[in-house]
N, C-alpha and C positions, 0 to 999 in steps of 0.2 A: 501560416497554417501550422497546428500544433497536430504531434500523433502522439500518443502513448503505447505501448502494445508490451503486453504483461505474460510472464512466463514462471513457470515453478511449483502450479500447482498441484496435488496430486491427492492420494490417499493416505494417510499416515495411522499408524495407532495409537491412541492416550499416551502423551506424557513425552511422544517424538516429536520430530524437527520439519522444519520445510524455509528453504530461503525462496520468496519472491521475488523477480526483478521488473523493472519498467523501465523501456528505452523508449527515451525521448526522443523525437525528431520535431524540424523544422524548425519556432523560433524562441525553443525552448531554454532558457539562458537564466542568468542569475536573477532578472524580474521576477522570475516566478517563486511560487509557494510548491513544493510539491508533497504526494501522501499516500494512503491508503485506507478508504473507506471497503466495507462488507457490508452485504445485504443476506441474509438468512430467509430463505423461502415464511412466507407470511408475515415478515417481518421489515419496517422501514430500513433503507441504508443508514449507518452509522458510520460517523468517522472511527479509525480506528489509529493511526500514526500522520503528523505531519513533519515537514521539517523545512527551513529556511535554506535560502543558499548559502548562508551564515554556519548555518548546522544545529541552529536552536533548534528542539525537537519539541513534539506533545505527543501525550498517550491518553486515550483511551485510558480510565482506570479500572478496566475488566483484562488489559494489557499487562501494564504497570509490570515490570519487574520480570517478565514472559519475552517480551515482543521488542526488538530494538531497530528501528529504522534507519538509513545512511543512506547518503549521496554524492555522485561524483559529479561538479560540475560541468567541468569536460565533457566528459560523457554522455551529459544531461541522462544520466540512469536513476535510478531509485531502486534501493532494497528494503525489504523485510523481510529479519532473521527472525523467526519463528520459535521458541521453545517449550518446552512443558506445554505442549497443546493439550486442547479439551474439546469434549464432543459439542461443549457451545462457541467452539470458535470454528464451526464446521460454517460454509459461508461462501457467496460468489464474492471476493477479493476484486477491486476495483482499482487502478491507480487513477490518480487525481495531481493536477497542476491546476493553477492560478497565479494569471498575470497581475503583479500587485501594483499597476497602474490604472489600469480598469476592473479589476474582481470580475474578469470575465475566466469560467472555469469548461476546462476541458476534460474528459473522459476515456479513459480504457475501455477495452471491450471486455471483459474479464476475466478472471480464470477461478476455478473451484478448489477450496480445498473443503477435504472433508475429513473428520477424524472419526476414527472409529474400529471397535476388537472385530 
């Protein structure tokens, strides 16, 4: 049984910071993929950062150059550093894992950030 459970998010104003985290539990180990997808009310979820246990990353190119994601395998944790926010990265923030033996994918229950003056 995998858990994910996501914490860091909050209100910020254009152009601040927020680091996300995601503690893994149960049998959350190097098989997996893990990441972070947002969903924006009226809007489908989008990936937004993944990363390997390896440390290979991907971005999102509305991210790109903004948003930098890490992980400790140990810890089975996952971060997203935040920067230069924007009122369109305003979003329920998701963490995301995938066992890359089966592509069977698990879910956070989320957390909000929102940017805004």
């Amino acid at each position: 049984q995998v858990q994910l459970v996501e914490s860091g998010g909050g209100l910020v104003q254009p152009g601040g910071s927020l680091r996300l985290s995601c503690a893994g539990s149960g049998s959350i180990s190097s098989m997996y993929t893990m990441g972070w997808y947002r969903q924006a009310p009226g809007k489908q979820r989008e990936l937004v950062a993944t990363i390997t246990s390896g440390g290979y990353a991907n971005y999102a190119d509305s991210v790109k150059g903004r948003f930098t994601i890490s992980r400790d395998n140990a810890k089975k944790t996952v971060w997203l550093q935040m920067n230069s926010l924007k009122p369109e990265d305003t979003a329920a923030y998701y963490c995301w894992a995938r066992r890359i033996t089966t592509d069977t994918n698990y879910w956070g229950q989320g957390t909000q950030v929102t940017v805004s003056s």
